[in-house]
Backbone as JSON Lines, residues from 0, in Angstrom:
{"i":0,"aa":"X","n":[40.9,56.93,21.27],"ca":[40.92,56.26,19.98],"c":[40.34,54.85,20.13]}
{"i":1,"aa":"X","n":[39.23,54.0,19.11],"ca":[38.95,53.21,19.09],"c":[40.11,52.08,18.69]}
{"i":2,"aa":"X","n":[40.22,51.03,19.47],"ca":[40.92,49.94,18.85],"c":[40.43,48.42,17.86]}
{"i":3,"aa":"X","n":[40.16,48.91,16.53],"ca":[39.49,47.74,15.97],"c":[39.74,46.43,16.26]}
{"i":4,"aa":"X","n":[38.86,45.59,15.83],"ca":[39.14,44.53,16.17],"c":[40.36,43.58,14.98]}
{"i":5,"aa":"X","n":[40.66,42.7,15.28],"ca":[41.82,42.38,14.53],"c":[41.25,41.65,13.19]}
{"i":6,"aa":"X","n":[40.01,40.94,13.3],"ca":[39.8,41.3,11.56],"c":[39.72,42.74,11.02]}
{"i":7,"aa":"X","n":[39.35,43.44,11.49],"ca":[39.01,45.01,11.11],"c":[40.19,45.52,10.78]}
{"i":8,"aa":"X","n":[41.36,45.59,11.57],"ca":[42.58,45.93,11.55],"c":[43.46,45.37,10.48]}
{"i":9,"aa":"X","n":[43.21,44.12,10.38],"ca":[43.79,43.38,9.22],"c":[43.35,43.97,7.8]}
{"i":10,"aa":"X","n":[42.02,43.77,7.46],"ca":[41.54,44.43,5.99],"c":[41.78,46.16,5.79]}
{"i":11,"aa":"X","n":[41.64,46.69,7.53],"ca":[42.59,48.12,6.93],"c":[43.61,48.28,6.52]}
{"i":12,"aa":"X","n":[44.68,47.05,7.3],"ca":[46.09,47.22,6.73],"c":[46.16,46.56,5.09]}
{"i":13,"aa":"X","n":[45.29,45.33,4.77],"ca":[45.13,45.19,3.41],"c":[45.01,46.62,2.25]}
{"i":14,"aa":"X","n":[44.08,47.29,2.79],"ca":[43.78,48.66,2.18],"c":[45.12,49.52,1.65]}
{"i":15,"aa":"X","n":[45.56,49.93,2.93],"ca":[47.05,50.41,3.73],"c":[47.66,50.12,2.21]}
{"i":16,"aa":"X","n":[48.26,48.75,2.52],"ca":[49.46,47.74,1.3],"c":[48.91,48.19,0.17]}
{"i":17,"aa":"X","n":[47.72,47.74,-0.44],"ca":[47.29,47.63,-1.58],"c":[47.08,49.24,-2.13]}
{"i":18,"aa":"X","n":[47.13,50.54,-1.31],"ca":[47.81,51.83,-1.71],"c":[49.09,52.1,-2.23]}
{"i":19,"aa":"X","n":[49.91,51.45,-1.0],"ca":[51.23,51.77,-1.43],"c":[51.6,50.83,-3.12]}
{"i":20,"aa":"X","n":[51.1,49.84,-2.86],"ca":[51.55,49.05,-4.28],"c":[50.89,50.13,-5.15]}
{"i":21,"aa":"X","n":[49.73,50.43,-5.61],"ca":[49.54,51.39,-6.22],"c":[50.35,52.42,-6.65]}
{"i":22,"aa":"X","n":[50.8,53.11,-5.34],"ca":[51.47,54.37,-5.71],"c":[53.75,54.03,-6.24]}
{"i":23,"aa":"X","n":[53.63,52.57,-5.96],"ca":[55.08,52.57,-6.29],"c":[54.75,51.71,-7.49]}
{"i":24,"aa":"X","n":[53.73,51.27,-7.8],"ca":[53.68,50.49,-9.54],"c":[54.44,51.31,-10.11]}
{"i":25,"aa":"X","n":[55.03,50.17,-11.43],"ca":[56.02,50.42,-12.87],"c":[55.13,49.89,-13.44]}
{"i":26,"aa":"X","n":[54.63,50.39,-14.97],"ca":[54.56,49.9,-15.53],"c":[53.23,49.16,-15.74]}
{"i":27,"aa":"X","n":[51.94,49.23,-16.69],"ca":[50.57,48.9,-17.48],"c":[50.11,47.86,-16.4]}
{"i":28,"aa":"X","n":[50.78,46.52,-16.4],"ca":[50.51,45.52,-15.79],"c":[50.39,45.42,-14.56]}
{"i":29,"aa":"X","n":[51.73,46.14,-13.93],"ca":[51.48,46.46,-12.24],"c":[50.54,47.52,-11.96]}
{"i":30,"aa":"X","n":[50.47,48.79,-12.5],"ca":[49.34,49.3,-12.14],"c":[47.58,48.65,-12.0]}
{"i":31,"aa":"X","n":[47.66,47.71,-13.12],"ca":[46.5,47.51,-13.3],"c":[46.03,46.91,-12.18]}
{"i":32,"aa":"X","n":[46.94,45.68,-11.77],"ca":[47.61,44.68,-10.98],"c":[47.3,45.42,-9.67]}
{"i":33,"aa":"X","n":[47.43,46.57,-9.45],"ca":[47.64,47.33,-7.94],"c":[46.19,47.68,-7.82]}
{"i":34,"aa":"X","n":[45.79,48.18,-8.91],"ca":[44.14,48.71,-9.04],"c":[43.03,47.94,-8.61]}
{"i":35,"aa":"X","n":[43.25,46.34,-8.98],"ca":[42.33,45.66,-8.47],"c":[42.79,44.99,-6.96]}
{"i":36,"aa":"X","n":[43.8,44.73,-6.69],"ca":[44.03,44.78,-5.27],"c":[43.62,45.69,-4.53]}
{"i":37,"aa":"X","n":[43.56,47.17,-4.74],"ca":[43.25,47.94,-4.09],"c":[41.53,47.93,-3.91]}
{"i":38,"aa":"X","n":[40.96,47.54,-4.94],"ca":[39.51,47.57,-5.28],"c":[39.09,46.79,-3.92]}
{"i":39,"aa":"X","n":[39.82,45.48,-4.21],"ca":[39.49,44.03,-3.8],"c":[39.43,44.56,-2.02]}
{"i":40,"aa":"X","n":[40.24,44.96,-1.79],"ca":[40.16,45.36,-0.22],"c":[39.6,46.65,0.42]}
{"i":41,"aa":"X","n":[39.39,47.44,-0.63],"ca":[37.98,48.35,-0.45],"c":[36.73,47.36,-0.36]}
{"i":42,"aa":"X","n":[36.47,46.73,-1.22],"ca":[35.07,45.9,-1.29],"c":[35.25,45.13,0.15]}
{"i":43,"aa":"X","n":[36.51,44.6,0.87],"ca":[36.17,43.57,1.77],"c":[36.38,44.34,2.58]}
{"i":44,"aa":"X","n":[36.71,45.98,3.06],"ca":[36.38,46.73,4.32],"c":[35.0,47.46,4.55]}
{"i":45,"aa":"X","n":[34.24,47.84,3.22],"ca":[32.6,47.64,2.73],"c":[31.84,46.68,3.19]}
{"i":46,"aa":"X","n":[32.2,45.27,2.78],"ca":[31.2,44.32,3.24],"c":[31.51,44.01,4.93]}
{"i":47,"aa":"X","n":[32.34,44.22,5.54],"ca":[32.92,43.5,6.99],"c":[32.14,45.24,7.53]}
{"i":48,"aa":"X","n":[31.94,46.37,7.11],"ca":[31.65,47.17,7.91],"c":[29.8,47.02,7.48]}
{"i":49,"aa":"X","n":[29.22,47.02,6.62],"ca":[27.94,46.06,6.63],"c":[27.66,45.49,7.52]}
{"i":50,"aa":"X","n":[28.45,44.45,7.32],"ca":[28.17,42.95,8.12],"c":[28.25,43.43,9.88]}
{"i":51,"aa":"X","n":[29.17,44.11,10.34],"ca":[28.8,44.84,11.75],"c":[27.89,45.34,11.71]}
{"i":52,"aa":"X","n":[27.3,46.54,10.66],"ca":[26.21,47.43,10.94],"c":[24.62,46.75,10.98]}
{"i":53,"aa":"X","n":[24.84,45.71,9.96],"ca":[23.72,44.45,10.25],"c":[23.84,43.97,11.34]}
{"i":54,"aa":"X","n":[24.85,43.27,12.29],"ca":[24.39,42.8,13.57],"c":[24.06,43.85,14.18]}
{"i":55,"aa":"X","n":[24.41,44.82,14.52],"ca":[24.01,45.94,15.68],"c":[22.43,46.34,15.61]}
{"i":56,"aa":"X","n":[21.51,46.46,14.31],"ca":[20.88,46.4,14.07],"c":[20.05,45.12,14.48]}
{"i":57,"aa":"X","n":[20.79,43.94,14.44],"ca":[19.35,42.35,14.85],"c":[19.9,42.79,16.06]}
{"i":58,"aa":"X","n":[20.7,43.1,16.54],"ca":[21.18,43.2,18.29],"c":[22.2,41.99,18.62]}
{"i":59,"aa":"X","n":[22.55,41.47,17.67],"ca":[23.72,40.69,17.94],"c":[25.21,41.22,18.3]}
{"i":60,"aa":"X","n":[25.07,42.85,18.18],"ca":[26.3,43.62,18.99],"c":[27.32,43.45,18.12]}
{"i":61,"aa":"X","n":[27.74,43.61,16.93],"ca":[27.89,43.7,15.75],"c":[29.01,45.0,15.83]}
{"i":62,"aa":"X","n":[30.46,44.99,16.37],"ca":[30.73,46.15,17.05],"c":[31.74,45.79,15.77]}
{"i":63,"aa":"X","n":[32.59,47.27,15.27],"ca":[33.79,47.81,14.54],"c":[34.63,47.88,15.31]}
{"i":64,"aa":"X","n":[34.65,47.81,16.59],"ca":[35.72,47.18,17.42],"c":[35.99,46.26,17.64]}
């Protein structure tokens, strides 16, 4: 098993949280509330896995670990 690196690990566990809030929301406001948290840390495990796949590419070694 690969061991990410600890920004990597961090915005997965953001992901992680921002599910569970999702799935235990009450109520219009918290859902909505959970929806864009959840968005928000999809978009920043998107751009941080980019942003590796761009260095590996210039050769700056740009690793997901």
């Amino acid at each position: 098993m690969i061991n990410p690196s600890p920004e990597l690990q961090q915005v997965i566990d953001a992901v992680e949280v921002a599910k569970n809030h999702l799935n235990y929301a009450q109520g219009a406001k918290m859902i909505d509330a959970a929806i864009h948290e959840l968005r928000a840390a999809e978009l920043r495990l998107s751009a941080l896995i980019l942003e590796r796949k761009a260095g590996e590419k210039s050769g700056e070694g740009g690793q997901l670990s």
